[in-house]
PDB file of N, CA, C and O in Angstrom:
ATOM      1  N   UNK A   1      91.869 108.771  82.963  1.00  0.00           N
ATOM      2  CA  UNK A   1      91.672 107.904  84.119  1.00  0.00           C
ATOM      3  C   UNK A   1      90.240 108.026  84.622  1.00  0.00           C
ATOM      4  O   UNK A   1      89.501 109.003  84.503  1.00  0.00           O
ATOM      5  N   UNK A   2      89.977 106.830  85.221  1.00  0.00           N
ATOM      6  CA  UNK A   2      88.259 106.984  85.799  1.00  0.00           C
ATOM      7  C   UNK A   2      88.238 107.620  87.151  1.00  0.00           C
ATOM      8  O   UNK A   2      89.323 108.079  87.509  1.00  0.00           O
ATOM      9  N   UNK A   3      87.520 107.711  87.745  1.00  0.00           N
ATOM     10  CA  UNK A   3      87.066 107.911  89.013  1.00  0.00           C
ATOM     11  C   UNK A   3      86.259 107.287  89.817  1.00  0.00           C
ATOM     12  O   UNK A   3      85.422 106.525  89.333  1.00  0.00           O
ATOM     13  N   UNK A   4      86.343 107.479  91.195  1.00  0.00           N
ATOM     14  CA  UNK A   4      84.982 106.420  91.940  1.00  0.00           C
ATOM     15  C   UNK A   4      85.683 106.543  93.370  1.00  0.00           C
ATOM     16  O   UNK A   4      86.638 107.164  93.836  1.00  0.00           O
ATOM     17  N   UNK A   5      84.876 105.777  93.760  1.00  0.00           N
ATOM     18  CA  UNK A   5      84.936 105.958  95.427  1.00  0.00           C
ATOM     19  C   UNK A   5      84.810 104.751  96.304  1.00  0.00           C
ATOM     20  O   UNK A   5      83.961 103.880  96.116  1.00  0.00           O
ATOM     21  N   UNK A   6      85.935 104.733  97.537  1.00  0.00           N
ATOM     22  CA  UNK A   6      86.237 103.337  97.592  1.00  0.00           C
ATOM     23  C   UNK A   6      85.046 103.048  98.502  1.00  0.00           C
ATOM     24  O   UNK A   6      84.585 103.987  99.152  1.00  0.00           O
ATOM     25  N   UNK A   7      84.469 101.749  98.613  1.00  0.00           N
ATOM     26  CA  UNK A   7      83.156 101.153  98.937  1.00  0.00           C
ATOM     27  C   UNK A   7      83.822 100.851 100.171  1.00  0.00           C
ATOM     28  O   UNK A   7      83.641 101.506 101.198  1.00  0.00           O
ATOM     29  N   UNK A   8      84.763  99.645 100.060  1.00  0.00           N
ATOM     30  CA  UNK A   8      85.503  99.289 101.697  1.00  0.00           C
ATOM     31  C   UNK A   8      86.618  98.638 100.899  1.00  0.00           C
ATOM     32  O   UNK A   8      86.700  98.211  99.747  1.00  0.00           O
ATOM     33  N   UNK A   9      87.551  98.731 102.066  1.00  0.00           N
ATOM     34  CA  UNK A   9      88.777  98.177 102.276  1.00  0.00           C
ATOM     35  C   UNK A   9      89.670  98.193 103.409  1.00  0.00           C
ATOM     36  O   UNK A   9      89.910  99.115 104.189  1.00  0.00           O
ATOM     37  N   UNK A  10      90.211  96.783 103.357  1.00  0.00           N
ATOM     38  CA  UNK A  10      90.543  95.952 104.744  1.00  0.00           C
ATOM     39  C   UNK A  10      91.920  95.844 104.813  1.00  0.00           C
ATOM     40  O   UNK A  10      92.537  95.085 104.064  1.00  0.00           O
ATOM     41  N   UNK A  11      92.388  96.448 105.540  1.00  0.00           N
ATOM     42  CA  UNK A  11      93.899  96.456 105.981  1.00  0.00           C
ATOM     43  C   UNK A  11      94.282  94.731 106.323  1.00  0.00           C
ATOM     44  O   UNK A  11      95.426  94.292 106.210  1.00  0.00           O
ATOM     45  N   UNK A  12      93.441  94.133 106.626  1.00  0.00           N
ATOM     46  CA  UNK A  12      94.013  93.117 107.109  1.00  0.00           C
ATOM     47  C   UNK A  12      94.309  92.278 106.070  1.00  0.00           C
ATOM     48  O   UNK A  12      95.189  91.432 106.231  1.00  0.00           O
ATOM     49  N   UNK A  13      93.622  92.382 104.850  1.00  0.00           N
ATOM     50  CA  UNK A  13      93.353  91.297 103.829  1.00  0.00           C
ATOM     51  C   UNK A  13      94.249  91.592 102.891  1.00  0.00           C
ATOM     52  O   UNK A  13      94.975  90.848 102.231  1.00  0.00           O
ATOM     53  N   UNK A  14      94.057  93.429 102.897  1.00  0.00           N
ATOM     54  CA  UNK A  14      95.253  93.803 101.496  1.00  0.00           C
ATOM     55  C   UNK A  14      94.502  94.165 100.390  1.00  0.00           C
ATOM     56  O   UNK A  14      95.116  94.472  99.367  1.00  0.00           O
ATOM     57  N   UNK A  15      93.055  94.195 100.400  1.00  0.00           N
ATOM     58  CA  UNK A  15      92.056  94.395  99.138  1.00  0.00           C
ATOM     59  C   UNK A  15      90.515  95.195  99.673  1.00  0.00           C
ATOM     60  O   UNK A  15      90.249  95.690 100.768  1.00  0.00           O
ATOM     61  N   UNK A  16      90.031  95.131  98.954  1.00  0.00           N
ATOM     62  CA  UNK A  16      88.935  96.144  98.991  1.00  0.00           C
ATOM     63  C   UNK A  16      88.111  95.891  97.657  1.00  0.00           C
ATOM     64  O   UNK A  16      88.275  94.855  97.011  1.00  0.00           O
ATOM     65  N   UNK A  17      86.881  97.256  97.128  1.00  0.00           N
ATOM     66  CA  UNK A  17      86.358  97.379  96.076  1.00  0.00           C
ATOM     67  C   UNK A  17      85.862  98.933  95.715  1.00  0.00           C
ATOM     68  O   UNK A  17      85.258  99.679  96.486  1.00  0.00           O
ATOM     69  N   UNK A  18      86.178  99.162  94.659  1.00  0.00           N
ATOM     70  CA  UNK A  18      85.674 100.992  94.603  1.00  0.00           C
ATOM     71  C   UNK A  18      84.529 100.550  93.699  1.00  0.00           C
ATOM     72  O   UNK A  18      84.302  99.546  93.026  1.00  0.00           O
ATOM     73  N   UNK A  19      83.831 101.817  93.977  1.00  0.00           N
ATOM     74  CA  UNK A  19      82.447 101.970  93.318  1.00  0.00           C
ATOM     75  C   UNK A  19      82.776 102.867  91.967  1.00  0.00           C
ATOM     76  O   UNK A  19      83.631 103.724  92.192  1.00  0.00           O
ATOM     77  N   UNK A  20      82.391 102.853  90.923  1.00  0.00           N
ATOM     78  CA  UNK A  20      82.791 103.832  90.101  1.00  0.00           C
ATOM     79  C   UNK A  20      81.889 104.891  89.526  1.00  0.00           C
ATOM     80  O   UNK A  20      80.700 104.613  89.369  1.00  0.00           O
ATOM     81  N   UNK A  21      82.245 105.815  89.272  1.00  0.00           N
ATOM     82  CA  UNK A  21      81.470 107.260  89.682  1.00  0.00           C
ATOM     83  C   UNK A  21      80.647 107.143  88.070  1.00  0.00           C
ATOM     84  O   UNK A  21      79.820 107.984  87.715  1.00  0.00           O
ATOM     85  N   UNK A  22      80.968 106.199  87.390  1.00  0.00           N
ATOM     86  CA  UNK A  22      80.094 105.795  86.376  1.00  0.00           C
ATOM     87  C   UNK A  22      78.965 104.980  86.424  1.00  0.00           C
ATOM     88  O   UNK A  22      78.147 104.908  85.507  1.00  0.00           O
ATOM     89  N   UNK A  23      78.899 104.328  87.536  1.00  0.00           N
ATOM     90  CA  UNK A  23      77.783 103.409  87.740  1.00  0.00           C
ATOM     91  C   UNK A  23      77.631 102.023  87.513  1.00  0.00           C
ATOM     92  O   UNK A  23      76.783 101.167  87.763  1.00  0.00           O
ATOM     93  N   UNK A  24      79.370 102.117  86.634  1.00  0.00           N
ATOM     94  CA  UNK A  24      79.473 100.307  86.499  1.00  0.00           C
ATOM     95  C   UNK A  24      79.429  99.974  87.927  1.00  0.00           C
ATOM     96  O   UNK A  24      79.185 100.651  88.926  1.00  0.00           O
ATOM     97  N   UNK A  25      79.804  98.453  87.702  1.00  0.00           N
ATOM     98  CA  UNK A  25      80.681  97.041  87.965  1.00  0.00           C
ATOM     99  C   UNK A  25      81.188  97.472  89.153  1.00  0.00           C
ATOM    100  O   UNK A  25      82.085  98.254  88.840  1.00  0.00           O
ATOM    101  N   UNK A  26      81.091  97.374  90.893  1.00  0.00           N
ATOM    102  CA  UNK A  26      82.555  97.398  91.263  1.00  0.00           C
ATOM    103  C   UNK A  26      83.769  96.930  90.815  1.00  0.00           C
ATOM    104  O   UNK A  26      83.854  96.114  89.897  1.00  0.00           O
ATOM    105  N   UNK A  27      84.803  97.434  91.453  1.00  0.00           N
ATOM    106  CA  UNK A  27      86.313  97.169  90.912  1.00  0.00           C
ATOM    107  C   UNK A  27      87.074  96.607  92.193  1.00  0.00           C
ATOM    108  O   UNK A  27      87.255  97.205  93.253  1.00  0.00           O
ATOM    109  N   UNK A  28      87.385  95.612  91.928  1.00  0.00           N
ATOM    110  CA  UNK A  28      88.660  95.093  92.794  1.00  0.00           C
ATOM    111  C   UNK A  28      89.452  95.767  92.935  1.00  0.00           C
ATOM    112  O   UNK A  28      89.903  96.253  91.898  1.00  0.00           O
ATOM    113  N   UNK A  29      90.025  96.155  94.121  1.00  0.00           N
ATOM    114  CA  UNK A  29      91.295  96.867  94.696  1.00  0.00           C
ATOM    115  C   UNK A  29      92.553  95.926  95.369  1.00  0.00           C
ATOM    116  O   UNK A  29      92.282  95.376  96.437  1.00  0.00           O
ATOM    117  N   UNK A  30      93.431  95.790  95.000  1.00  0.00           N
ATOM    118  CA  UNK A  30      94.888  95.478  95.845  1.00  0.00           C
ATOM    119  C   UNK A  30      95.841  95.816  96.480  1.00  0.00           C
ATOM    120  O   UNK A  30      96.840  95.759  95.763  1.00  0.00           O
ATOM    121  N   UNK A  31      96.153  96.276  97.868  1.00  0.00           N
ATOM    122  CA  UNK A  31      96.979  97.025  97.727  1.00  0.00           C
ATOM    123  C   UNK A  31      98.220  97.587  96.932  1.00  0.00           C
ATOM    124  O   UNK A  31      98.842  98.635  97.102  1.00  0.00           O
ATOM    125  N   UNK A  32      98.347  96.844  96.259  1.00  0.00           N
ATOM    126  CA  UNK A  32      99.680  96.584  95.504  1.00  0.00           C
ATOM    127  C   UNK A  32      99.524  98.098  94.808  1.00  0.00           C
ATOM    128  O   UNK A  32     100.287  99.064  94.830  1.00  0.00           O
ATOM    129  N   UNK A  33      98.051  97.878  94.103  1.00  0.00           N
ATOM    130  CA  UNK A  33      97.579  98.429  93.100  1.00  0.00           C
ATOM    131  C   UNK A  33      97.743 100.275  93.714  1.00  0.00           C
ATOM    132  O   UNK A  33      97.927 101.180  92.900  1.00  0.00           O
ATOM    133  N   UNK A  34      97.678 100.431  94.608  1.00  0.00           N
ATOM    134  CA  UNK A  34      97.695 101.899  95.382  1.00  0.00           C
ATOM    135  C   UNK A  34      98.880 102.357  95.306  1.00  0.00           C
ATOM    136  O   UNK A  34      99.702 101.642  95.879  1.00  0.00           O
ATOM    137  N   UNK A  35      99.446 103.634  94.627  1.00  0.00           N
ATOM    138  CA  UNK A  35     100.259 104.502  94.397  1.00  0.00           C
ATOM    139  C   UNK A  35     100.540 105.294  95.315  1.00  0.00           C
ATOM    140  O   UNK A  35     100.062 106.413  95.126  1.00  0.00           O
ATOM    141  N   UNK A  36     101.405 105.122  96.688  1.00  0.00           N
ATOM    142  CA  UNK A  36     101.657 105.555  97.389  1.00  0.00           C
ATOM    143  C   UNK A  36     102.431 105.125  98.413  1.00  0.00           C
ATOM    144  O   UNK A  36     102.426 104.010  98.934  1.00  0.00           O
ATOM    145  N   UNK A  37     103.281 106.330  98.746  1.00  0.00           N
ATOM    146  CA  UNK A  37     104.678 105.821  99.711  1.00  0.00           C
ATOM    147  C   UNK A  37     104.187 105.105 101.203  1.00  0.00           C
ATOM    148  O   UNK A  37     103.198 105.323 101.902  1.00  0.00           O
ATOM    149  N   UNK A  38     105.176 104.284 101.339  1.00  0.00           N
ATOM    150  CA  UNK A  38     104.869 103.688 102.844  1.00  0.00           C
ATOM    151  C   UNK A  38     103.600 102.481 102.978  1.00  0.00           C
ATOM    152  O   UNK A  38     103.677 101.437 102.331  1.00  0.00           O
ATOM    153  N   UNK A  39     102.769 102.692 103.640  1.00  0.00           N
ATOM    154  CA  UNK A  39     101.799 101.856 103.848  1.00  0.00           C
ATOM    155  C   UNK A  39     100.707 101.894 102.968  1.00  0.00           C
ATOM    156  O   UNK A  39     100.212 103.004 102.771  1.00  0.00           O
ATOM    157  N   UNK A  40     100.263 101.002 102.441  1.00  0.00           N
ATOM    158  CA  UNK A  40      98.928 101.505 100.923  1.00  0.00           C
ATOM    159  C   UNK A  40      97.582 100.888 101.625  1.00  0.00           C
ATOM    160  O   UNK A  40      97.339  99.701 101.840  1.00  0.00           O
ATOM    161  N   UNK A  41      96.899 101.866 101.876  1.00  0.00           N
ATOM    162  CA  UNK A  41      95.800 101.796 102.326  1.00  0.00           C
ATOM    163  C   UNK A  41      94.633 102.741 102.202  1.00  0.00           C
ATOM    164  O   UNK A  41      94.887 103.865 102.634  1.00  0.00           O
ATOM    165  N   UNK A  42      93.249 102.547 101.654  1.00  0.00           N
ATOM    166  CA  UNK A  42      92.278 103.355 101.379  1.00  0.00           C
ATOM    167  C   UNK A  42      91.563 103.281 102.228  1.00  0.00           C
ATOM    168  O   UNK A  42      91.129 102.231 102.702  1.00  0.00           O
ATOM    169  N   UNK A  43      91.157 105.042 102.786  1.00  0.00           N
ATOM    170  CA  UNK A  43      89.760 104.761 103.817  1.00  0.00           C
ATOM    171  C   UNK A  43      88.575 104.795 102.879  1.00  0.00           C
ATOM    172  O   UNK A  43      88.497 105.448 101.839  1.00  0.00           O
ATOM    173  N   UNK A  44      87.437 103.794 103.534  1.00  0.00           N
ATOM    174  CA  UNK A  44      86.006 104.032 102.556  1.00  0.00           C
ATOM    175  C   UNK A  44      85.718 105.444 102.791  1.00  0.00           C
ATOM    176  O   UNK A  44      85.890 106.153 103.783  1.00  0.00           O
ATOM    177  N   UNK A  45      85.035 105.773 101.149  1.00  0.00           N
ATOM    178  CA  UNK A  45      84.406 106.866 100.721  1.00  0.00           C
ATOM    179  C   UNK A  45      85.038 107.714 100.392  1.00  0.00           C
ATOM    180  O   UNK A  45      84.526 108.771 100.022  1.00  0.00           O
ATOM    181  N   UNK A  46      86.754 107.462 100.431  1.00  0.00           N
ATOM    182  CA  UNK A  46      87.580 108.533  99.908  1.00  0.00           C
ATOM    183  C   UNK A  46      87.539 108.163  98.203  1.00  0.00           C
ATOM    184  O   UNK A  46      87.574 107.043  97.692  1.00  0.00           O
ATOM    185  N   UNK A  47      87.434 109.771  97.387  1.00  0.00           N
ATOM    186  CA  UNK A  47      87.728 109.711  96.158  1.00  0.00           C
ATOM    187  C   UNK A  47      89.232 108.955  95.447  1.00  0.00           C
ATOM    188  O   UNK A  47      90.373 109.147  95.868  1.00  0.00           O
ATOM    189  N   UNK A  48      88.838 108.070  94.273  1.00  0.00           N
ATOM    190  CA  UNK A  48      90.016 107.986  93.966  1.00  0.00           C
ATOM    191  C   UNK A  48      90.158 108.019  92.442  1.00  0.00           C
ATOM    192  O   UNK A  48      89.099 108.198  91.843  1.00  0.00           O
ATOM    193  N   UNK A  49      91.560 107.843  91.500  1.00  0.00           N
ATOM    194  CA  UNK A  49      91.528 108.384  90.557  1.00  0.00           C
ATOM    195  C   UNK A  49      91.929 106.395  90.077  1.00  0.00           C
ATOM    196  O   UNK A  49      92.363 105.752  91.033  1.00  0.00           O
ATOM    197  N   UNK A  50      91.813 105.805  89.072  1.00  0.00           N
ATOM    198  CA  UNK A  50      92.460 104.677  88.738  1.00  0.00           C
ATOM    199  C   UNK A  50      92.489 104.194  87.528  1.00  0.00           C
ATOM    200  O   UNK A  50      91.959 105.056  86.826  1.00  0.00           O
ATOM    201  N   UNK A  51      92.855 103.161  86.772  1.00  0.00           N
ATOM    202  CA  UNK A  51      93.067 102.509  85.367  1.00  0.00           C
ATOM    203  C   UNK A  51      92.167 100.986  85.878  1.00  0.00           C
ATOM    204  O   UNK A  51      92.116 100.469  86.994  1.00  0.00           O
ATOM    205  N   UNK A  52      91.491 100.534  84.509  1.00  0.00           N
ATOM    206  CA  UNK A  52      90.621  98.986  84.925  1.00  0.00           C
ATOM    207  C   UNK A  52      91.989  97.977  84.067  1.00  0.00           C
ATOM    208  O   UNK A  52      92.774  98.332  83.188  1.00  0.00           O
ATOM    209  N   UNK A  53      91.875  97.009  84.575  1.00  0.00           N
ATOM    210  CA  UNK A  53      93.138  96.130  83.574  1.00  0.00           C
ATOM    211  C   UNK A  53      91.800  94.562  84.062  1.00  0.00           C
ATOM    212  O   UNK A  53      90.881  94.561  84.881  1.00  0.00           O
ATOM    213  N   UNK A  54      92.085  93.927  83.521  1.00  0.00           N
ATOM    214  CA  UNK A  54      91.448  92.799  83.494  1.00  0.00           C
ATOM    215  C   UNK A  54      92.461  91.786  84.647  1.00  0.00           C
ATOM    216  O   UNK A  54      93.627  91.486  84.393  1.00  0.00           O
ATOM    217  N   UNK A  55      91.786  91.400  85.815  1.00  0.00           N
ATOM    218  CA  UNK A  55      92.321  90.885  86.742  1.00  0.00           C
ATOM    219  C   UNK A  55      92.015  89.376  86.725  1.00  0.00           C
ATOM    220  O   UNK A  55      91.027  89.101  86.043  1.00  0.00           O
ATOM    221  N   UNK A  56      92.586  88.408  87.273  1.00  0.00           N
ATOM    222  CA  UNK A  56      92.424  86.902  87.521  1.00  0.00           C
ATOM    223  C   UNK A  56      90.906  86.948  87.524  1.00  0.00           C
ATOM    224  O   UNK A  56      90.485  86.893  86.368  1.00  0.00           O
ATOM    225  N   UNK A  57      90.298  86.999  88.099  1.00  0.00           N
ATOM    226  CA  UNK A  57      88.816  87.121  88.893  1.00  0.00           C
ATOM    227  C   UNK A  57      87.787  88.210  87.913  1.00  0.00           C
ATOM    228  O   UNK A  57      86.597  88.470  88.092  1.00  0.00           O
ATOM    229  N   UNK A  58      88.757  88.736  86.799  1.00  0.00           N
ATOM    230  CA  UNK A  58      87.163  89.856  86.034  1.00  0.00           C
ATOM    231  C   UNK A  58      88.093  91.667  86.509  1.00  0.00           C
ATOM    232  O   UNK A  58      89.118  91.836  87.169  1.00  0.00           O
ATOM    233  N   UNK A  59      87.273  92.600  85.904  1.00  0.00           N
ATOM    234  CA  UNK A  59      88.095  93.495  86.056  1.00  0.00           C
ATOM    235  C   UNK A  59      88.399  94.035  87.465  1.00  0.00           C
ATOM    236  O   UNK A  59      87.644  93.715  88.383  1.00  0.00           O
ATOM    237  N   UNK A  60      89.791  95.085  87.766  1.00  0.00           N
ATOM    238  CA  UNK A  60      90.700  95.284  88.719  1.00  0.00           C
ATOM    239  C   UNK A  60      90.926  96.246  88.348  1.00  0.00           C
ATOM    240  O   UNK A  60      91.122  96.546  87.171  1.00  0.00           O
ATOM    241  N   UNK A  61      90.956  97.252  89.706  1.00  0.00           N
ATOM    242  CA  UNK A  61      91.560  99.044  89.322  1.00  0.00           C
ATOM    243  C   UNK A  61      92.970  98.473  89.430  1.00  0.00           C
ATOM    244  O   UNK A  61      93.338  97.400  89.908  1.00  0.00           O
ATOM    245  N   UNK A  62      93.896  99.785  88.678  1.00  0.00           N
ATOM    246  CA  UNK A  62      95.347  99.741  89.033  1.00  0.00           C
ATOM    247  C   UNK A  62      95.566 100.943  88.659  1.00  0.00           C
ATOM    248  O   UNK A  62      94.869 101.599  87.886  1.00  0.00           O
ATOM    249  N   UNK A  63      96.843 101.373  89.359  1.00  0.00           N
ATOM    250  CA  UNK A  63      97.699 102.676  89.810  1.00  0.00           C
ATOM    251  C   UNK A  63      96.100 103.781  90.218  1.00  0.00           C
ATOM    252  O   UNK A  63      95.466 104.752  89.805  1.00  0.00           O
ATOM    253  N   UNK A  64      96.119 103.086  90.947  1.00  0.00           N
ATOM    254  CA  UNK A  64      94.938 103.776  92.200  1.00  0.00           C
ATOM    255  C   UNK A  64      95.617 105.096  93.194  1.00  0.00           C
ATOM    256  O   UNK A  64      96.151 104.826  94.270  1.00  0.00           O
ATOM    257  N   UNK A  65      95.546 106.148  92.821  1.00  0.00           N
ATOM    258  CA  UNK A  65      95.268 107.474  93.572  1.00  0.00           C
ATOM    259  C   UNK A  65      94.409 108.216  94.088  1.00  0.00           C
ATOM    260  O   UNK A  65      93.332 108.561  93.602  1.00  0.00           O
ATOM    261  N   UNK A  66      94.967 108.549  95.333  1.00  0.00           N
ATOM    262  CA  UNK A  66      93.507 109.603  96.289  1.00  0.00           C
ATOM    263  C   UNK A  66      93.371 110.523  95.354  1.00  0.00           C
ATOM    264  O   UNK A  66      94.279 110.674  94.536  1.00  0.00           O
ATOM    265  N   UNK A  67      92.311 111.237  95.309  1.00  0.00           N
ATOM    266  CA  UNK A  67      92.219 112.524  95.067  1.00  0.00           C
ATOM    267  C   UNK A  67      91.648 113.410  95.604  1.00  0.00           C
ATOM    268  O   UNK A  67      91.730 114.556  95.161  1.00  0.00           O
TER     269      UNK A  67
END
C-alpha cells in the first residue's frame, strides 16, 4: 500500500485529495473510500495508508486508512 498525507478534505462535500509521500499526482479521496466505523472523515495532514484504482475523473485512493 502507498502512503501520503491528506492535503484537505470537506465534510460537507464527502471528498478531498491526499498528497502522496511519493511526490506524484494528487489523489482523489471519497468518503466512501475511508475504512472506518461510523462517520468517514479525514483531518488535513493526517497520515494515511491507501490503494490508487483508476476513478471516473483519472486516478482515486481507495480503502484509505489513518495511520
Amino acid at each position: 500500500m502507498a502512503t501520503g498525507t491528506v492535503k484537505w478534505f470537506s465534510n460537507d462535500k464527502g471528498y478531498g485529495f491526499i498528497t502522496p509521500d511519493d511526490s506524484g499526482q494528487d489523489l482523489f479521496v471519497h468518503h466512501s473510500a475511508i475504512q472506518s466505523d461510523g462517520f468517514r472523515s479525514l483531518a488535513e495532514g493526517a497520515k494515511v495508508s491507501y490503494e490508487t484504482e483508476e476513478g471516473r475523473k483519472g486516478p482515486a485512493a481507495a480503502n484509505v486508512k489513518v495511520i
